[in-house]
C-alpha positions in Angstrom: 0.9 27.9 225.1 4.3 26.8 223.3 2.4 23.4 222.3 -0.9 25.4 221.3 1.6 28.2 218.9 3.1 24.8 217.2 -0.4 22.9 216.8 -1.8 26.1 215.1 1.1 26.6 213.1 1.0 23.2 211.7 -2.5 22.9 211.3 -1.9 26.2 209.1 1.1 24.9 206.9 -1.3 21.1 206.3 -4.4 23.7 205.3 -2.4 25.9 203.1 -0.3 22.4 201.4 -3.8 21.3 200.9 -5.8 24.0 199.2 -2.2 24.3 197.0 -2.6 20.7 196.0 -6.0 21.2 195.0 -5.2 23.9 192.9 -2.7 22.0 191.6 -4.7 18.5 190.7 -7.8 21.2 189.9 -5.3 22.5 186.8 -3.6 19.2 186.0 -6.7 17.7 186.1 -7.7 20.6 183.9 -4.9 20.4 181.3 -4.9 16.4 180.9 -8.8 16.5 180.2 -8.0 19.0 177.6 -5.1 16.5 176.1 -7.5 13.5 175.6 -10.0 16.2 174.4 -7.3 16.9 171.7 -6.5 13.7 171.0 -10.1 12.7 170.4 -10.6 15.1 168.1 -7.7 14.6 166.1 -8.4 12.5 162.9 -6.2 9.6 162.3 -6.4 8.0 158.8 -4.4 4.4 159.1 -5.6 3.5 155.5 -3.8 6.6 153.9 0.2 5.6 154.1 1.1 9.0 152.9 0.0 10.9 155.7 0.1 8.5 158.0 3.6 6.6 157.4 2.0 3.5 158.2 2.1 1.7 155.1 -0.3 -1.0 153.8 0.8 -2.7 150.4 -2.5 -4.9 150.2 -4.1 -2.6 147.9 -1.0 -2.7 145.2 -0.6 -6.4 146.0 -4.3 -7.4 144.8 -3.6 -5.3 142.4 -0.4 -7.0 140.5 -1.0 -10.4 142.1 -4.4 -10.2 139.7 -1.7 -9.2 136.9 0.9 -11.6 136.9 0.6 -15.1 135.8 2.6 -18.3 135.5 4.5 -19.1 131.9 5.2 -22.7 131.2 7.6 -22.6 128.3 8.1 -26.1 126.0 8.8 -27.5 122.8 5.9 -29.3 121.1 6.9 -33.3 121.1 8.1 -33.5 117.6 10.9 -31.4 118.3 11.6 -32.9 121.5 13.5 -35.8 120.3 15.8 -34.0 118.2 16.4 -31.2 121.3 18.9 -30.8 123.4 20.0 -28.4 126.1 22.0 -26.0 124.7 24.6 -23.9 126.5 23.4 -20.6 127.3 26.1 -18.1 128.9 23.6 -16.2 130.4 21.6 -18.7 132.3 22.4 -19.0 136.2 24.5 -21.2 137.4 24.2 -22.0 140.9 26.9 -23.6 141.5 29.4 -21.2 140.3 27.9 -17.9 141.5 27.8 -14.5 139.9 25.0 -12.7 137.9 22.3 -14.7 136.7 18.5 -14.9 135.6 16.5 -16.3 138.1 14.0 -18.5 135.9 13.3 -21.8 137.0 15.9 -25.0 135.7 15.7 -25.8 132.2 15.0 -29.8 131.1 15.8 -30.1 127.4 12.0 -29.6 126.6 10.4 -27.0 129.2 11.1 -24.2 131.4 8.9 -21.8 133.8 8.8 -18.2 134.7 6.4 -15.1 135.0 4.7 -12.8 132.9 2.2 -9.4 133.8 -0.4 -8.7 131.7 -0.2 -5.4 130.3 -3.4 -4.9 127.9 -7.5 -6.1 129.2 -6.7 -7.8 125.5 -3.9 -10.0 126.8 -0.8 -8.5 125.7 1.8 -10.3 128.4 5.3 -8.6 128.8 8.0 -11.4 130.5 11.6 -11.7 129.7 13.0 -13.1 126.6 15.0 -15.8 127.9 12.2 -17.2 129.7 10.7 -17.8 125.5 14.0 -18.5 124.1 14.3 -21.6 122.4 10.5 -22.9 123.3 7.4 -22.8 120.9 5.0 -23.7 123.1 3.5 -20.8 125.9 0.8 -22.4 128.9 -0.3 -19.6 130.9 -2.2 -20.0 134.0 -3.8 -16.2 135.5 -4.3 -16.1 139.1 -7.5 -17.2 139.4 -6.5 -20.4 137.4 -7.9 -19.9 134.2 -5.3 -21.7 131.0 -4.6 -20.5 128.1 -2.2 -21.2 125.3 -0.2 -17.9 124.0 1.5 -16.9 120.9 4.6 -15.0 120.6 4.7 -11.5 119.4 7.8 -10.8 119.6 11.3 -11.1 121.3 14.3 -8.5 122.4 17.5 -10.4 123.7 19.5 -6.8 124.0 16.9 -5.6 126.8 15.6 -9.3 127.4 11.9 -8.4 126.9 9.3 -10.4 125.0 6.2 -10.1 124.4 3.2 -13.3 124.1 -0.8 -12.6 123.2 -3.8 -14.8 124.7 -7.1 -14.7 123.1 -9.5 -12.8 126.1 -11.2 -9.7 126.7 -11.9 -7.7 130.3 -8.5 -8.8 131.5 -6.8 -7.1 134.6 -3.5 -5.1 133.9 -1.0 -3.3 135.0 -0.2 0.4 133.7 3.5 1.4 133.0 4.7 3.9 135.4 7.5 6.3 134.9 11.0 4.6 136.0 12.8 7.9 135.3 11.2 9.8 138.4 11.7 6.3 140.6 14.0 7.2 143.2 16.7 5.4 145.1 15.3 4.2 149.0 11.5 4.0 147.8 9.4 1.2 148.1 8.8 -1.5 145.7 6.9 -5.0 145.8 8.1 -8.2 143.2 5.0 -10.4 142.4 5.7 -13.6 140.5 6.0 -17.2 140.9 9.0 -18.4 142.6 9.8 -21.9 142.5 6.4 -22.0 141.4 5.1 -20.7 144.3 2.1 -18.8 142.3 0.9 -15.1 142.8 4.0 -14.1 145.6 4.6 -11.2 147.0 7.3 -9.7 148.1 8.9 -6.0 149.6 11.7 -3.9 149.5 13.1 -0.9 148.1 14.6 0.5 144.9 18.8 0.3 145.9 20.4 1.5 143.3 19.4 3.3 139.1 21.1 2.3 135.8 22.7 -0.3 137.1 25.0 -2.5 134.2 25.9 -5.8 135.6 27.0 -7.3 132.0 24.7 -9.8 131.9 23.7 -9.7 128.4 27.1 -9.7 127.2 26.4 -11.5 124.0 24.0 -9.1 122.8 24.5 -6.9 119.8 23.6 -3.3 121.0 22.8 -5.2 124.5 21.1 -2.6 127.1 21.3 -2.8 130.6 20.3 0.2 132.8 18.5 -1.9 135.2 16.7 -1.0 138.6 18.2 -2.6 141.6 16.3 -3.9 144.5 16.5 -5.7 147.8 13.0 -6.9 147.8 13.2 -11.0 147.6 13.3 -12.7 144.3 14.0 -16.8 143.5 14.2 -18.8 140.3 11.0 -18.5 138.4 10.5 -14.6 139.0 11.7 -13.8 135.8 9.5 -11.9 133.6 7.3 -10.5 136.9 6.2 -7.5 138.1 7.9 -4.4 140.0 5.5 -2.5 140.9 5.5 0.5 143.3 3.4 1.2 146.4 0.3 1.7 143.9 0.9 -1.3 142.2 1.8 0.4 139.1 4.4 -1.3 137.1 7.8 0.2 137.4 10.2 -3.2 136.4 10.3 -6.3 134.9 12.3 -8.5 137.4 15.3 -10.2 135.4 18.1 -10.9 137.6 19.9 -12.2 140.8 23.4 -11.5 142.3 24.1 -14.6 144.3 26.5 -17.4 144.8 24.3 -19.8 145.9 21.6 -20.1 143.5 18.6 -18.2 145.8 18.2 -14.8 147.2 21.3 -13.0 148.8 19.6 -9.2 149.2 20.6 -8.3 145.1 17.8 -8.6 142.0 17.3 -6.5 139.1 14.7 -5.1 136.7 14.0 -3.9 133.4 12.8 -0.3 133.9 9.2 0.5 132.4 10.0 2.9 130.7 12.7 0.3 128.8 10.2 -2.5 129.1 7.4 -0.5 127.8 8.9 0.9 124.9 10.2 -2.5 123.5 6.8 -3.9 123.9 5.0 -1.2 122.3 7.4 -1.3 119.1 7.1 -5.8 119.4 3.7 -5.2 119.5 3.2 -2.0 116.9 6.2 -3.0 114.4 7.3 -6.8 115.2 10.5 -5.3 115.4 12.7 -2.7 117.8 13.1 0.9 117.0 16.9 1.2 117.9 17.7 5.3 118.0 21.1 6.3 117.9 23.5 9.2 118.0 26.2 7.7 115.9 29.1 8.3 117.6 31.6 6.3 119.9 32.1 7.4 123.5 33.6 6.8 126.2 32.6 7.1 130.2 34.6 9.7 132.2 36.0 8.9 135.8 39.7 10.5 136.4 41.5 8.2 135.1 40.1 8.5 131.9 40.2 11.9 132.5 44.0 11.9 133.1 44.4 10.1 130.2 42.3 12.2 127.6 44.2 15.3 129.6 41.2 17.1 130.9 40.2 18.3 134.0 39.7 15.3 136.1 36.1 16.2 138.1 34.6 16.6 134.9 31.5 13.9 134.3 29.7 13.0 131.6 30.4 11.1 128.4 33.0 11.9 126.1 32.9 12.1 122.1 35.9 10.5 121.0 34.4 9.7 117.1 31.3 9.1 114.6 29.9 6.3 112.4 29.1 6.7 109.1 26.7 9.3 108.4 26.5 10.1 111.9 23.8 12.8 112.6 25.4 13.8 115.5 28.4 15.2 113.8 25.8 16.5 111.1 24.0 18.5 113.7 27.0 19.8 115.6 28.4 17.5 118.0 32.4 17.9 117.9 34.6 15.0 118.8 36.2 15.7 122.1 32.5 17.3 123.5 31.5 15.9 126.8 28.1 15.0 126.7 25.9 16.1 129.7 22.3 15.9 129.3 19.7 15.0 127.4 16.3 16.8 127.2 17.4 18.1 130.2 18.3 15.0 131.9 21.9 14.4 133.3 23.9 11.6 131.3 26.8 10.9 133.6 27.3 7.0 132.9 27.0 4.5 129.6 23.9 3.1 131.1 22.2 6.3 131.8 22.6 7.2 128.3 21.4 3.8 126.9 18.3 4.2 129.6 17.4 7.6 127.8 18.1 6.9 124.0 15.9 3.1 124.0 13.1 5.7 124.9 13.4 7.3 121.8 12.7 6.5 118.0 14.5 7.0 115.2 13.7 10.5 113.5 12.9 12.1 116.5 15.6 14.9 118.1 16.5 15.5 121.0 18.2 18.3 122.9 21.7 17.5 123.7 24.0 19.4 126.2 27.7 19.4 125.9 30.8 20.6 127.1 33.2 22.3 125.4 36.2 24.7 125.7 34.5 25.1 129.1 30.9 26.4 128.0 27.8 24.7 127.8 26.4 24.1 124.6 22.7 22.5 123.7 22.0 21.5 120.7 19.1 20.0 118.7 20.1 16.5 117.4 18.2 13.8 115.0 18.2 10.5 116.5 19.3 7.6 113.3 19.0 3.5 113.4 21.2 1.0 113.1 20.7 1.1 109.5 21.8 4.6 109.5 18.6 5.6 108.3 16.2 7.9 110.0 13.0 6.1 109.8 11.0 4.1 111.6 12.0 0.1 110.4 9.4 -2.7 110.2 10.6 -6.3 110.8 11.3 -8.0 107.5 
């Protein structure tokens, strides 16, 4: 009877443990059905690298690819006899390391680097010491077509030059704005590396207004250049940046490196640099330097200790004027500390470089400044290096 008492009991408990698990698997069952049902209805655009984070640069890299083309710089043959390779301070030296452009190696009668076509008319935007000292332009686009180019125009203070081909129905590239490019995004360099034509390359914006004294030897030299990690060689001079749209938001100049090729440093022209100087090349022959007229001086603490003011202050400092300065005509005060511009903070040389090659001469702008502790903004008229507030044509 024991035995029997025991049997049912188990038989019971196994019954109950059953019909439980069913219930169980019944709702699991229930709940994982209802998962894939989710998941199947959930729409999942891999094309879109916005929403999806998966990101696909084939669409900007046909795009600038189609752009860029290959420069073959060279003196016609009667000049080649009498030429000879001249020093040149700025050109890279790969043997001694250091800053450097990264077009390809000079003979005394040729050089090569890239160019973007920024007009369907053949307007070509490159660097200007991938022209200098050559008469001769072959361009080759990226489906192979030749042409021979003239040269516009040339800016060795923001190295920018600009040549013209004779063709229609051209693809180009569209400036984008390099002020709202921001530090960590991603950017592709298209050119043709040790003539390795149409490459494409990734990486992301490092650093802003970064002055790496490069173009030491310039008069009124700018450098406010865009710094990126994205791979770059000799010959990529005078290519595209572009971002993730393939919109042009460089011109790629040059390298950090001590041994001649690509150690994770490269640098660009901004657009909004680069498309300002080739407008005025292309409008006026000549560059519409604006200017505030004054001399200044960057503030960190020591400079701060020195000038006796409060040491966390930032901003550029007003320590003088040029003749006929209209900054002092339209209220700047030595000793103000310069803030922003339009809105815009100014806290370093090149930032403020950056924002004035933007503008012409004759126009104003709204300056903020610091003084006796109070904000002041005032409305100032930009002037040229001839001190005059006009618009200058190339004589």
């Amino acid at each position: 009877m024991k035995n029997t008492q025991v049997l049912f009991t188990v038989g019971i408990t196994s019954l109950l443990l059953s019909v439980v698990f069913v219930i169980i698997s019944f709702f699991l069952n229930k709940n994982i059905e209802t998962v894939i049902i989710k998941e199947q209805t959930i729409p999942v655009e891999l094309s879109s690298p916005v929403k999806s984070n998966y990101f696909d640069f084939s669409v900007a890299s046909e795009k600038a690819t189609k752009a860029v083309v290959h420069i073959k710089s060279s003196l016609e043959k009667s000049k080649q006899e009498n030429s000879r390779m001249e020093f040149n301070p700025f050109d890279f030296d790969p043997f001694g390391g250091g800053w450097g452009f990264f077009d390809m190696p000079r003979q005394p009668s040729s050089g090569m680097g890239s160019g973007v076509i920024i007009s369907d008319n053949g307007y070509i935007i490159t660097n200007s010491h991938v022209v200098q000292g050559f008469d001769k332009f072959d361009i080759t686009l990226s489906d192979s077509r030749l042409y021979e180019a003239e040269l516009v125009g040339k800016d060795p203070s923001t190295d920018i030059a600009v040549l013209k081909i004779e063709e229609k129905n051209l693809n180009y590239l569209n400036f984008s704005n390099s002020d709202v490019v921001k530090v960590g995004q991603w950017v592709l360099a298209v050119g043709n590396p040790l003539d390795l034509k149409s490459t494409v390359t990734s990486g992301i914006i490092s650093a802003k207004a970064r002055n790496i004294n490069i173009l030491r030897g310039e008069k009124f030299s700018v450098e406010s250049f865009l710094q990126t990690d994205a791979a770059v060689n000799q010959g990529n001079s005078g290519g595209a940046l572009v971002d993730i749209y393939g919109n042009l938001v460089g011109i790629n100049t040059a390298i950090a490196s001590r041994s001649g090729g690509y150690e994770g440093y490269s640098f660009a022209v901004p657009s909004n640099i680069a498309s300002k100087v080739s407008s005025d090349l292309i409008e006026h022959g000549a560059v519409q330097r604006a200017l505030l007229g004054v001399f200044i001086q960057e503030l960190n603490p020591e400079v701060c200790e020195r000038l006796k003011i409060e040491k966390n202050i930032r901003g550029i400092y007003i320590s003088g004027y040029t003749s006929n300065s209209t900054a002092e005509k339209n209220g700047i005060k030595e000793g103000d500390v310069m803030q922003k511009i339009d809105g815009v903070n100014i806290n370093t040389i090149p930032q403020l470089q950056e924002k004035l090659m933007q503008k012409n001469p004759g126009e104003y702008i709204n300056v903020d400044v610091l003084r006796k502790g109070k904000i002041k903004t005032l409305k100032v008229k930009l002037m040229s290096l001839q001190e005059a507030t006009e618009v200058m044509q190339k004589s």
